[in-house]
Each structure stands twice: as structure tokens, then as C-alpha cells.
KOLGU-4560 file (N, C-alpha, C; in nm, 3 decimals, padded with zeros to 5 digits):
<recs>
<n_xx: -00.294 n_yy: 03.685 n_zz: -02.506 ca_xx: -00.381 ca_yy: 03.579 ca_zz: -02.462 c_xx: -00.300 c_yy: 03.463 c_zz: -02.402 mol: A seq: 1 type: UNK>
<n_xx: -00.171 n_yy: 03.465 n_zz: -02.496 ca_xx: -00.130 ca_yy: 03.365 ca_zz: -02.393 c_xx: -00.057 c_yy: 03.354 c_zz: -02.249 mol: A seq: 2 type: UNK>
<n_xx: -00.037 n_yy: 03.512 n_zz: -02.247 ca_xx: 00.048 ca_yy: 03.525 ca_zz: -02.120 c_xx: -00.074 c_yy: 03.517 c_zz: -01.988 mol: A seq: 3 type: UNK>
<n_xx: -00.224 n_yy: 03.556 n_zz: -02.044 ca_xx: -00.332 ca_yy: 03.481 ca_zz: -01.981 c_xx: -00.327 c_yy: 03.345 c_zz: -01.923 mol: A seq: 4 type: UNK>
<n_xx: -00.318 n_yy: 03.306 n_zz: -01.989 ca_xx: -00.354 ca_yy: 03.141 ca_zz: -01.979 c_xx: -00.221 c_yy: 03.111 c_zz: -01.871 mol: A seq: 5 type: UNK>
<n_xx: -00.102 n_yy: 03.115 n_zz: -01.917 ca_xx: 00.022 ca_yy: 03.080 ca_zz: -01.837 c_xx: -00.002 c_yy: 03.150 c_zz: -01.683 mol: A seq: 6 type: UNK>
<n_xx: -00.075 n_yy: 03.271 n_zz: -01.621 ca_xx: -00.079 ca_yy: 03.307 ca_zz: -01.524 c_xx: -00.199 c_yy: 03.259 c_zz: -01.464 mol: A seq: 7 type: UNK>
<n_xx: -00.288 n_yy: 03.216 n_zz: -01.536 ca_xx: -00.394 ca_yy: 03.184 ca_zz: -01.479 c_xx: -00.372 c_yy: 03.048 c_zz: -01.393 mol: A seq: 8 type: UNK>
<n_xx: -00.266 n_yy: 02.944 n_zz: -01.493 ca_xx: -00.256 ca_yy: 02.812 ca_zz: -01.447 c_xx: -00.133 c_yy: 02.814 c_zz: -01.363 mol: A seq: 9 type: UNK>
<n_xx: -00.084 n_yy: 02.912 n_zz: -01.307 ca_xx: 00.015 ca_yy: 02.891 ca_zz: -01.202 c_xx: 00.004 c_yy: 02.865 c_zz: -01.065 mol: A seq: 10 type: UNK>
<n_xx: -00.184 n_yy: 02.944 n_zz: -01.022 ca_xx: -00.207 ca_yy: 02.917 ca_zz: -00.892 c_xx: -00.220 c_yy: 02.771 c_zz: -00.907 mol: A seq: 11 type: UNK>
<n_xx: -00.290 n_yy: 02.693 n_zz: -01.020 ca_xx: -00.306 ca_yy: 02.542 ca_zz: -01.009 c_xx: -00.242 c_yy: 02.486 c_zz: -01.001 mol: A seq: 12 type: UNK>
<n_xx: -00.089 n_yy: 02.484 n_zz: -01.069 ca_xx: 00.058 ca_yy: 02.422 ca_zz: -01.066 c_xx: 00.077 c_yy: 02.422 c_zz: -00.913 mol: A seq: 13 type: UNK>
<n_xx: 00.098 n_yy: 02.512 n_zz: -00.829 ca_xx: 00.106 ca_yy: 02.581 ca_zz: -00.759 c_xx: 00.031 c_yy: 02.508 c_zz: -00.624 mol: A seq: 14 type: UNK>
<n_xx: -00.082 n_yy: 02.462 n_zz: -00.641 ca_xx: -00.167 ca_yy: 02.411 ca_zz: -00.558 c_xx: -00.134 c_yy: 02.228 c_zz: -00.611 mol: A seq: 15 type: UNK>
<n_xx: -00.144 n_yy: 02.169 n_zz: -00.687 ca_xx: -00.070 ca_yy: 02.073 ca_zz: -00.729 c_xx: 00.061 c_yy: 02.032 c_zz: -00.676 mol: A seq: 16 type: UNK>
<n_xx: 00.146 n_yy: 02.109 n_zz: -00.660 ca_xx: 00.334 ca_yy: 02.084 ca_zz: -00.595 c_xx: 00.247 c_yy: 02.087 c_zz: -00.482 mol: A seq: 17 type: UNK>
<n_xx: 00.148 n_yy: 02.194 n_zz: -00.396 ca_xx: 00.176 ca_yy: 02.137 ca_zz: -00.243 c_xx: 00.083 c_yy: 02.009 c_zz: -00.263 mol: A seq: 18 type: UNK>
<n_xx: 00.024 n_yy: 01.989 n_zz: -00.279 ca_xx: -00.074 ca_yy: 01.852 ca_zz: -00.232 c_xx: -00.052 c_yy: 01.708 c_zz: -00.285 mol: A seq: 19 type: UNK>
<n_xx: 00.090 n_yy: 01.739 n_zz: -00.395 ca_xx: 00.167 ca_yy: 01.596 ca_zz: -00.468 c_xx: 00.239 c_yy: 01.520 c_zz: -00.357 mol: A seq: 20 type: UNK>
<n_xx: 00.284 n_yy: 01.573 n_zz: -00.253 ca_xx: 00.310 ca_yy: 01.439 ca_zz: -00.137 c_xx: 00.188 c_yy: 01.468 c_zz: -00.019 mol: A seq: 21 type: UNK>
<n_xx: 00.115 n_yy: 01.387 n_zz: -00.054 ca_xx: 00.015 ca_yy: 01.348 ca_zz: 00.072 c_xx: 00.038 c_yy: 01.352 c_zz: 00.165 mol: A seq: 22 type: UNK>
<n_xx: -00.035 n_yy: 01.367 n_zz: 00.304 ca_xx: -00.032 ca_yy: 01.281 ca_zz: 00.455 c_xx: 00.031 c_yy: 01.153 c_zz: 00.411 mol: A seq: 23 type: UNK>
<n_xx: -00.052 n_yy: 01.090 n_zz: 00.340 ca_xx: -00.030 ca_yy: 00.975 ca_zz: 00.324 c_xx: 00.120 c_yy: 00.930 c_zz: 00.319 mol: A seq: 24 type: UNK>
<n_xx: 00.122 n_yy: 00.999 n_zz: 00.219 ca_xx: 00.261 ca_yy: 00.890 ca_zz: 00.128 c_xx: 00.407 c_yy: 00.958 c_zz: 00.268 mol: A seq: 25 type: UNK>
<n_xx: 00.396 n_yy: 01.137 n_zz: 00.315 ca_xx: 00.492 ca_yy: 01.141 ca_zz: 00.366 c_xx: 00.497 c_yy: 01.011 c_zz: 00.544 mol: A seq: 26 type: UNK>
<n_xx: 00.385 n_yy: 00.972 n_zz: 00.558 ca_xx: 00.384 ca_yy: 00.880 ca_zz: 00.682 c_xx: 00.385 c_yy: 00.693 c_zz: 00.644 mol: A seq: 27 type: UNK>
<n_xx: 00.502 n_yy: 00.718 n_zz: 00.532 ca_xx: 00.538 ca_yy: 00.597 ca_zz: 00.516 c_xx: 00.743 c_yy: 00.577 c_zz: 00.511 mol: A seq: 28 type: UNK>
<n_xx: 00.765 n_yy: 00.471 n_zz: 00.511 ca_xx: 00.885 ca_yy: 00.451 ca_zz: 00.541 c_xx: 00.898 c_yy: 00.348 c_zz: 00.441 mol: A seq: 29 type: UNK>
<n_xx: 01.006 n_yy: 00.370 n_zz: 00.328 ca_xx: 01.050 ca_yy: 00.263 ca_zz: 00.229 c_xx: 00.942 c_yy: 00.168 c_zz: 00.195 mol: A seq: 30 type: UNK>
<n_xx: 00.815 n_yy: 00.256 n_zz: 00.153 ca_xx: 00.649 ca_yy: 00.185 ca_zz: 00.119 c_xx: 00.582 c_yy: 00.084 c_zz: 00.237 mol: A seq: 31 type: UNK>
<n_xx: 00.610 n_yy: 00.171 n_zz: 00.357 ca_xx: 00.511 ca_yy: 00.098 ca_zz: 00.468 c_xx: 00.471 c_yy: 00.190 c_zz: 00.552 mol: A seq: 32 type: UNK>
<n_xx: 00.418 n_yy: 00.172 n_zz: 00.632 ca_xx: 00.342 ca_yy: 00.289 ca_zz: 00.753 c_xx: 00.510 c_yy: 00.312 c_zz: 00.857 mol: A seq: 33 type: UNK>
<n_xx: 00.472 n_yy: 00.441 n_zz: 00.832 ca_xx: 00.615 ca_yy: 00.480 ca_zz: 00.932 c_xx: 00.593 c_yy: 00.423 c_zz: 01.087 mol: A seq: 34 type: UNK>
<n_xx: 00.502 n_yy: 00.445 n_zz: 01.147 ca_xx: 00.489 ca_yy: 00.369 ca_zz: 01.309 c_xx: 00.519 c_yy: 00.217 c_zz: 01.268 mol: A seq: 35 type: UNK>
<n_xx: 00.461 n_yy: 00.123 n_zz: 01.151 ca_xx: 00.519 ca_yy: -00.029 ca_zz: 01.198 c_xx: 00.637 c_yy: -00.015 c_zz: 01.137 mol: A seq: 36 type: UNK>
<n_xx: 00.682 n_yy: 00.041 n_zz: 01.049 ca_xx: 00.843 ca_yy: 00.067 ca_zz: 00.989 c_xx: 00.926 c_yy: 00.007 c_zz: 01.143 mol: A seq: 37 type: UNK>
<n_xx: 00.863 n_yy: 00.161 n_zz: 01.224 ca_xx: 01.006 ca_yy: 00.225 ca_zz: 01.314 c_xx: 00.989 c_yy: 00.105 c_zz: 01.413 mol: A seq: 38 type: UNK>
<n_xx: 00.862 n_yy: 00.034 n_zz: 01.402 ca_xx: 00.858 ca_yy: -00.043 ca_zz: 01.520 c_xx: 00.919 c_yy: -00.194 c_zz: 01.474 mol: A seq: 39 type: UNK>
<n_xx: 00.918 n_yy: -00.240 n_zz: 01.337 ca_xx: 00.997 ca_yy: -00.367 ca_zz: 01.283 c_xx: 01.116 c_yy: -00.337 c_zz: 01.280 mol: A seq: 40 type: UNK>
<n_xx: 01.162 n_yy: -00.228 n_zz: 01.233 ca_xx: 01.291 ca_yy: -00.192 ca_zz: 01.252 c_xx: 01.405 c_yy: -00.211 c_zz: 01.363 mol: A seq: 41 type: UNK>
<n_xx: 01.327 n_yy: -00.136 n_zz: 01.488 ca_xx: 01.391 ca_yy: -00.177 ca_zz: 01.600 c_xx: 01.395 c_yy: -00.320 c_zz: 01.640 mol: A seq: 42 type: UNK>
<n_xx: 01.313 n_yy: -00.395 n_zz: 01.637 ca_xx: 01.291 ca_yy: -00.535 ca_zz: 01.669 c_xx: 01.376 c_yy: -00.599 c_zz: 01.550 mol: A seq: 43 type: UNK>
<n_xx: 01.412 n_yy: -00.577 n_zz: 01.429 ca_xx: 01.511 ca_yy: -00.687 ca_zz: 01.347 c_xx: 01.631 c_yy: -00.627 c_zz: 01.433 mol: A seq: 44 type: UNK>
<n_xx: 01.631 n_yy: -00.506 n_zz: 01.409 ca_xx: 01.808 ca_yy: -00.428 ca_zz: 01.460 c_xx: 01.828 c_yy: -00.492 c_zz: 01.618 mol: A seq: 45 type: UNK>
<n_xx: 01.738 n_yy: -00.561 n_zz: 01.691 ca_xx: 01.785 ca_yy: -00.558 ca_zz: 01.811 c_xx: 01.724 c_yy: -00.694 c_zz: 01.845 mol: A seq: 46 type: UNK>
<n_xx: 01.662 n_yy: -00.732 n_zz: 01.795 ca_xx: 01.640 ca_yy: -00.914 ca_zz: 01.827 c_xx: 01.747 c_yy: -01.021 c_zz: 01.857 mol: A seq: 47 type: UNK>
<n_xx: 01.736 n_yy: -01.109 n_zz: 01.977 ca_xx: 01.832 ca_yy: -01.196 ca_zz: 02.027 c_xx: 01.766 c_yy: -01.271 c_zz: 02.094 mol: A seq: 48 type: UNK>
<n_xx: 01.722 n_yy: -01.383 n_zz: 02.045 ca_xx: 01.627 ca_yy: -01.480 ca_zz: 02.096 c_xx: 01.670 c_yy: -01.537 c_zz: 02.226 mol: A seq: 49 type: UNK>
<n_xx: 01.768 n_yy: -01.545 n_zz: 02.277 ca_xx: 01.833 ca_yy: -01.563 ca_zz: 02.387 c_xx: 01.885 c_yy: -01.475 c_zz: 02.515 mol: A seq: 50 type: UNK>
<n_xx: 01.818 n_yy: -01.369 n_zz: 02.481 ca_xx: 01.858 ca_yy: -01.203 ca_zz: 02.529 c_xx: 01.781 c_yy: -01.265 c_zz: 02.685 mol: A seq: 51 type: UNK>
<n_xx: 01.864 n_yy: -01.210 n_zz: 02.760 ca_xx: 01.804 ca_yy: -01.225 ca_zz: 02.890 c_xx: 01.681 c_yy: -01.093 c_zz: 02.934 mol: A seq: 52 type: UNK>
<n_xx: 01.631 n_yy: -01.166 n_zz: 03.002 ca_xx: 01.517 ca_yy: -01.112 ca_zz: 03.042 c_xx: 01.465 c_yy: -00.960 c_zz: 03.044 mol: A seq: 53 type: UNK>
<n_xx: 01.589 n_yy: -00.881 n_zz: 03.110 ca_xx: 01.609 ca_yy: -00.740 ca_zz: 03.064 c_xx: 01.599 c_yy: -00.650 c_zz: 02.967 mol: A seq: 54 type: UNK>
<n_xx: 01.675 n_yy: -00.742 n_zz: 02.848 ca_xx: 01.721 ca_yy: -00.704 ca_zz: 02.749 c_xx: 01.563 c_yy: -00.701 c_zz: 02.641 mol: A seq: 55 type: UNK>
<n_xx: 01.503 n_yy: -00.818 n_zz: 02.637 ca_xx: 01.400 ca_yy: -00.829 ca_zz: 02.626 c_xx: 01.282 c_yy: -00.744 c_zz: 02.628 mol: A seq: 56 type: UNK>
<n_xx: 01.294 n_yy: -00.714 n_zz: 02.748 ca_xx: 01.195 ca_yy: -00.603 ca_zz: 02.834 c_xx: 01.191 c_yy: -00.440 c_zz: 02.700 mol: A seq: 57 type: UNK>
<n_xx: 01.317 n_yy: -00.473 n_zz: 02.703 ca_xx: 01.404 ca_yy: -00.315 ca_zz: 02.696 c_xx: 01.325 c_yy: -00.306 c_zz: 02.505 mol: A seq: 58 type: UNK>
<n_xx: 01.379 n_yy: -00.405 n_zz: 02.450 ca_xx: 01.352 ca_yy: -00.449 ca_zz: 02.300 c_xx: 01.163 c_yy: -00.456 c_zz: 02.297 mol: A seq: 59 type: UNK>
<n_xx: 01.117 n_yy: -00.519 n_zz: 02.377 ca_xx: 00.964 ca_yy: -00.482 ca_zz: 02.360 c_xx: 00.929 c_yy: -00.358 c_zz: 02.388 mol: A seq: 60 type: UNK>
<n_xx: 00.971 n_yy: -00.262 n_zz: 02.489 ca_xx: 00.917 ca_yy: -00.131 ca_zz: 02.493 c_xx: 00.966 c_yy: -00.011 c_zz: 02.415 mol: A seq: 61 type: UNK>
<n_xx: 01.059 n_yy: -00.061 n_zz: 02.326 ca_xx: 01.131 ca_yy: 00.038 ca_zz: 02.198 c_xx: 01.037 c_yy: 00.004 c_zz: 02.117 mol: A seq: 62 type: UNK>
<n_xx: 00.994 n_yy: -00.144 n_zz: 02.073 ca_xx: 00.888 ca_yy: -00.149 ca_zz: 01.939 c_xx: 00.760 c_yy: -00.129 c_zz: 01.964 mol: A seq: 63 type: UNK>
<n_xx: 00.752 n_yy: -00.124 n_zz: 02.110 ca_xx: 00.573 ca_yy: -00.039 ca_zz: 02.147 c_xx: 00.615 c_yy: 00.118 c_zz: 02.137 mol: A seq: 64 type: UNK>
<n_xx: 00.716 n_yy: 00.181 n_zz: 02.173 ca_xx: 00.685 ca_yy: 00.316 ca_zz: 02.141 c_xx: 00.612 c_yy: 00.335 c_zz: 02.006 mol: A seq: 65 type: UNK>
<n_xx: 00.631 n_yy: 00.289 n_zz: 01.925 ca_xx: 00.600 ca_yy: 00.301 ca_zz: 01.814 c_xx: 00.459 c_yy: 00.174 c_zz: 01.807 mol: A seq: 66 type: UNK>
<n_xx: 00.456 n_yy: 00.071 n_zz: 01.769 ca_xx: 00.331 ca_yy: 00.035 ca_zz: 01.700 c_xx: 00.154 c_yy: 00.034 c_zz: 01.801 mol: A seq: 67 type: UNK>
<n_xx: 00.182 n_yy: 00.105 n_zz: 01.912 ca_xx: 00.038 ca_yy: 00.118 ca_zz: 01.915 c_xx: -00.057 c_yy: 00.245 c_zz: 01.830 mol: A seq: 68 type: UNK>
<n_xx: 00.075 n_yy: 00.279 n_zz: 01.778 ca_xx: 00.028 ca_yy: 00.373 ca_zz: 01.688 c_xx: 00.025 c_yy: 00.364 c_zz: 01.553 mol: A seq: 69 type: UNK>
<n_xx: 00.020 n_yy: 00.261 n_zz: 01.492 ca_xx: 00.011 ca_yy: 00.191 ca_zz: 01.382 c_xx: -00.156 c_yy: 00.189 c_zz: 01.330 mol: A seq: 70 type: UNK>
<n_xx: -00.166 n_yy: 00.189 n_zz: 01.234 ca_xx: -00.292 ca_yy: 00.158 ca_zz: 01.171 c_xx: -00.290 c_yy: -00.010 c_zz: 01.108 mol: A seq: 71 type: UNK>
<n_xx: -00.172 n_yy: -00.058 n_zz: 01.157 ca_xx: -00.178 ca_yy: -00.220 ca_zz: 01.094 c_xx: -00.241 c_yy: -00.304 c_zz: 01.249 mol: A seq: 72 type: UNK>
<n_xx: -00.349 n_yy: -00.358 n_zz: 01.252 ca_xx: -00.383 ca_yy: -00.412 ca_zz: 01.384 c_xx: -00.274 c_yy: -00.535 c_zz: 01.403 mol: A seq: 73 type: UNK>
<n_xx: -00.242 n_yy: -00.590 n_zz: 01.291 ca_xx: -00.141 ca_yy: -00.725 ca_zz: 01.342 c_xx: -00.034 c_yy: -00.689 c_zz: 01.421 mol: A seq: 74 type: UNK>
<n_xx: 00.034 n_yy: -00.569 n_zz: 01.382 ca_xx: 00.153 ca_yy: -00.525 ca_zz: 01.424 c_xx: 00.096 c_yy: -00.492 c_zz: 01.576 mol: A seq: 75 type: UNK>
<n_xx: 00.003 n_yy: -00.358 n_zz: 01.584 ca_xx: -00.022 ca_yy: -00.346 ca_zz: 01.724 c_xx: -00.074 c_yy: -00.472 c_zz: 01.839 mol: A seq: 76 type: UNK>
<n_xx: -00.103 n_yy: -00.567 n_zz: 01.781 ca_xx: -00.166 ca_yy: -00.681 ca_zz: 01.869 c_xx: -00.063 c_yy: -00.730 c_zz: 01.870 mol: A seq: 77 type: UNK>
<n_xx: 00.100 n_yy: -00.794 n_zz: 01.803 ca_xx: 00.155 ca_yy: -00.872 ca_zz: 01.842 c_xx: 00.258 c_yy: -00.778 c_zz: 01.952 mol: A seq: 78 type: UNK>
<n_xx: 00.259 n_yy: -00.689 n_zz: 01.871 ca_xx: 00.374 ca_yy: -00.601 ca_zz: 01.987 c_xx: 00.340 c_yy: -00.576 c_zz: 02.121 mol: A seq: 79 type: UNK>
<n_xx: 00.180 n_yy: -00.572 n_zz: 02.165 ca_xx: 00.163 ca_yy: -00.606 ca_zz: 02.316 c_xx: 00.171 c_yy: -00.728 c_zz: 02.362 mol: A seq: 80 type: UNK>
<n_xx: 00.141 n_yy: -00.819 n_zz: 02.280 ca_xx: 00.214 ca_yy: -00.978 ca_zz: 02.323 c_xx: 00.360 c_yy: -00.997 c_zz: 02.354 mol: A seq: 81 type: UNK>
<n_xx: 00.403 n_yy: -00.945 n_zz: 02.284 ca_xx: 00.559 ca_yy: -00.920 ca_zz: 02.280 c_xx: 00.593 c_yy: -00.816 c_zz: 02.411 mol: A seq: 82 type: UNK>
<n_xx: 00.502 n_yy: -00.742 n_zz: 02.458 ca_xx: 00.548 ca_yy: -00.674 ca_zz: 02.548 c_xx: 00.467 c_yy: -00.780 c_zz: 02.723 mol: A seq: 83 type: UNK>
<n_xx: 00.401 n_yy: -00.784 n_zz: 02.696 ca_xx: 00.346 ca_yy: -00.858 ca_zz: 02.790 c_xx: 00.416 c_yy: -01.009 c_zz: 02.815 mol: A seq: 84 type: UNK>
<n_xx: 00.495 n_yy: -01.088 n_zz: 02.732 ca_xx: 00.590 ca_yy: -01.125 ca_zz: 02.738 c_xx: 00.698 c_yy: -01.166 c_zz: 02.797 mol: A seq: 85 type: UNK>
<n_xx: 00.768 n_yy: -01.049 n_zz: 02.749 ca_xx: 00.887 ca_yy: -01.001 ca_zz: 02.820 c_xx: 00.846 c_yy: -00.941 c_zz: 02.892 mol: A seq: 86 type: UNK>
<n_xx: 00.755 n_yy: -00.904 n_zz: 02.974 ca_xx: 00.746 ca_yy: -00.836 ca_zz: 03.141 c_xx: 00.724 c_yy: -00.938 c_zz: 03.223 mol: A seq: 87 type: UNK>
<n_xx: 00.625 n_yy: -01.056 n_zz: 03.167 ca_xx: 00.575 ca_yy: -01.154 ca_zz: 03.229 c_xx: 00.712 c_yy: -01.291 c_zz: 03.282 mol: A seq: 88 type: UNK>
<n_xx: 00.685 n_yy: -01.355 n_zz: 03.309 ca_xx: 00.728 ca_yy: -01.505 ca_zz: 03.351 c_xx: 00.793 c_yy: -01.583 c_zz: 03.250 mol: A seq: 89 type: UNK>
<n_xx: 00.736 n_yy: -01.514 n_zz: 03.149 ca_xx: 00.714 ca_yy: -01.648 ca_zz: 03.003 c_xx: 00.928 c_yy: -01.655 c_zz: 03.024 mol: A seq: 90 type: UNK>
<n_xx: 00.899 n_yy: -01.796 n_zz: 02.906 ca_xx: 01.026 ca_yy: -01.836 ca_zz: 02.935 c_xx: 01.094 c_yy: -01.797 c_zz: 02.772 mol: A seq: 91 type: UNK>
<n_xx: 01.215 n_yy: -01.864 n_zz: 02.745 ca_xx: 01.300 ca_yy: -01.865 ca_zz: 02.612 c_xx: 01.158 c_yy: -01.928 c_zz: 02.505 mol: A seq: 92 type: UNK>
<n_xx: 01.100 n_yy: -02.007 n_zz: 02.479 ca_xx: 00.996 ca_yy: -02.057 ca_zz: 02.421 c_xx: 00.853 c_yy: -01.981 c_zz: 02.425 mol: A seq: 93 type: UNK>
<n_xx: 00.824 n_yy: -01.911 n_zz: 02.526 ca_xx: 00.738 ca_yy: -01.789 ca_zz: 02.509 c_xx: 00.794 c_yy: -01.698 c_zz: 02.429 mol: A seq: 94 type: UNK>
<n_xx: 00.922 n_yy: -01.666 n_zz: 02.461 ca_xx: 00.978 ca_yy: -01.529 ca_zz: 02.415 c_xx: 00.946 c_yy: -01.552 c_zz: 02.238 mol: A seq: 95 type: UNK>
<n_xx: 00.996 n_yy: -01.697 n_zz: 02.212 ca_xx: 01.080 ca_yy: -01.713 ca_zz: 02.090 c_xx: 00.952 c_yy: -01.685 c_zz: 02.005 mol: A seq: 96 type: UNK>
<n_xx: 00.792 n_yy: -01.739 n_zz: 02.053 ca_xx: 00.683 ca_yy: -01.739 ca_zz: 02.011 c_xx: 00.632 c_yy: -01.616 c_zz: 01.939 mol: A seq: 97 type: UNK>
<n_xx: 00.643 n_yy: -01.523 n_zz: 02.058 ca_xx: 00.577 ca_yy: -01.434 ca_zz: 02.047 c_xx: 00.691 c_yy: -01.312 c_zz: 01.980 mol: A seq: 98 type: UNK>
<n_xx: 00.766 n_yy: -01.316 n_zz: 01.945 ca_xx: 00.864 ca_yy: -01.271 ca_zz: 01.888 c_xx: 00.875 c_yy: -01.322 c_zz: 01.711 mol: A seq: 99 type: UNK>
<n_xx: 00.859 n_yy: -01.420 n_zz: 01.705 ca_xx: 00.809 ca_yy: -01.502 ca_zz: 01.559 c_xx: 00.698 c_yy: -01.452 c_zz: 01.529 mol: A seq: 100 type: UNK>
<n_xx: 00.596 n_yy: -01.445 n_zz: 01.597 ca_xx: 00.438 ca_yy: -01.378 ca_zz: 01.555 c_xx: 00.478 c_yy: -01.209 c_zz: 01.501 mol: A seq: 101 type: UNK>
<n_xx: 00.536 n_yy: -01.154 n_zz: 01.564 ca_xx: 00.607 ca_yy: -01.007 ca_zz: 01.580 c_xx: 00.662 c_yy: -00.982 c_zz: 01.421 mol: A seq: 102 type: UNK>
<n_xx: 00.736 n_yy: -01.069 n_zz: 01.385 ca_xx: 00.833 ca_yy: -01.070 ca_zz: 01.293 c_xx: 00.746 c_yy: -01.106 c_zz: 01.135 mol: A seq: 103 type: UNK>
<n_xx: 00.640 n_yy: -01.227 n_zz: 01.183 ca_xx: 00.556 ca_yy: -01.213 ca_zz: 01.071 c_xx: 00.500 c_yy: -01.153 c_zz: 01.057 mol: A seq: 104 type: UNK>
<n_xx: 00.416 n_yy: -01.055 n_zz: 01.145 ca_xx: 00.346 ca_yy: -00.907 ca_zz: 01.109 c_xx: 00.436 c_yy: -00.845 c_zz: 01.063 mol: A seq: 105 type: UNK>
<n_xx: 00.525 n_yy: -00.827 n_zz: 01.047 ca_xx: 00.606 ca_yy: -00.751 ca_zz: 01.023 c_xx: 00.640 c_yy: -00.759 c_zz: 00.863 mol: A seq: 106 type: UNK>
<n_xx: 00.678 n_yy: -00.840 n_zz: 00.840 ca_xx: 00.722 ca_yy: -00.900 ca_zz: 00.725 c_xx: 00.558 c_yy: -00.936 c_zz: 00.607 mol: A seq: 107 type: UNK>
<n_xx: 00.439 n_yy: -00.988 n_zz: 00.673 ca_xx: 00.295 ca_yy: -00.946 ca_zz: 00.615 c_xx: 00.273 c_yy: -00.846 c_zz: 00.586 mol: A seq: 108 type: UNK>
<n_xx: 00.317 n_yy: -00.728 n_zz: 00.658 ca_xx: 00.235 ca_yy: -00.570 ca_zz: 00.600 c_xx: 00.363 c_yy: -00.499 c_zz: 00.532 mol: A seq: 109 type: UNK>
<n_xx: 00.479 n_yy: -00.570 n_zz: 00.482 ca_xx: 00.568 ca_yy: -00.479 ca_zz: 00.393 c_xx: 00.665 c_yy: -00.503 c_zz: 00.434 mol: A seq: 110 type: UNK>
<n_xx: 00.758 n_yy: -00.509 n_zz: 00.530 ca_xx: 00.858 ca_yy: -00.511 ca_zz: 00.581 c_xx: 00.948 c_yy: -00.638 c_zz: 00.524 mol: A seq: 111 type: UNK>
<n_xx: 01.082 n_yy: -00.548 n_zz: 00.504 ca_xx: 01.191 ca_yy: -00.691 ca_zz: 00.459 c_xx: 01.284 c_yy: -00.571 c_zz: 00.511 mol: A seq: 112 type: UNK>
<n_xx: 01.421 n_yy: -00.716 n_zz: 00.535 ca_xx: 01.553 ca_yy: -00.704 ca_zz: 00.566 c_xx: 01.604 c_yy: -00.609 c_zz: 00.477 mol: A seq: 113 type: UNK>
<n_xx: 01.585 n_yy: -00.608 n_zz: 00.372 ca_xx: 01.633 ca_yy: -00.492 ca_zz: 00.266 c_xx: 01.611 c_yy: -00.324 c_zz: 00.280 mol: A seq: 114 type: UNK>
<n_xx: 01.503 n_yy: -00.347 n_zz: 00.310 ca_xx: 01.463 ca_yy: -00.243 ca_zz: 00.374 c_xx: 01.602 c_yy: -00.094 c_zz: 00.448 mol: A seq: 115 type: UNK>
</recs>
């Protein structure tokens, strides 16, 4: 009877190990959504408030690859500011703006330097 019981509960063990890491949990990054992860990430690793115009450009369209695909709306709304931005006219004081907004979404939905 008991070698019953032990075979019976193996398909459940079994079904348990696959479904113990979620969608969920594997589409996170050090307890945050992997798209704003990869997209704060690049923007701390490569931020230079003084970065000429180019450089800029280059740094907003690395952190849009990633957060329009985010499920955090702050992140996806500032990162097209941030991209619109740096394509646009705006100056060192635009940049610095909308780059600060960037950084507090960032840092609001989970994100730290420790990271």
C-alpha cells in the first residue's frame, strides 16, 4: 500500500517542479520586470548628463528597445520622453529633465544601484 501511495504522488511532485517557477517570476530580473530591469539598467550603465547629442540619441534607443515592452506604464511613458528628447532640439536642461523623470521610474517600480 505504500509503494501505492509513493507512485501515485509522483505525477503531482512532478507537475509541481514544472509549474514552481512561473511565467511570472522567470520574467523578472533581481525582483523587477525583466523589460524595465534591462531598460534601467542600460540607462544607469550609460547615463552622462552632458553626453552630446549623439550619444544621447544612442542611450535613449537602447532603453526603448526594451521598455515599450514593459508592463510598468511609468517606465514606458518616460522612456519615450526620453527618446523624443534626445531626437528633438531639447537642450542640456531638457535632457537633464527628462532623464531624472526616467531614473525615478526607475527607481519607483524596484530598481536600485545594487542591483
Amino acid at each position: 500500500m505504500r509503494r501505492t501511495r509513493t507512485v501515485a504522488l509522483l505525477p503531482l511532485a512532478a507537475a509541481l517542479a514544472l509549474t514552481g517557477c512561473s511565467e511570472d517570476e522567470a520574467a523578472t530580473v533581481n525582483g523587477m520586470e525583466r523589460e524595465a530591469y534591462y531598460a534601467c539598467e542600460d540607462f544607469a550603465l550609460r547615463y552622462d548628463e552632458l553626453a552630446p547629442q549623439q550619444d544621447r540619441v544612442d542611450l535613449a534607443e537602447a532603453v526603448h528597445e526594451w521598455a515599450p515592452h514593459s508592463d510598468l506604464e511609468p517606465i514606458r511613458d518616460t522612456a519615450a520622453t526620453l527618446v523624443r528628447v534626445a531626437e528633438g532640439a531639447g537642450d542640456t536642461v531638457d535632457w537633464q529633465m527628462a532623464a531624472d523623470s526616467f531614473a525615478t521610474a526607475c527607481i519607483d517600480n524596484g530598481w536600485n544601484d545594487a542591483n
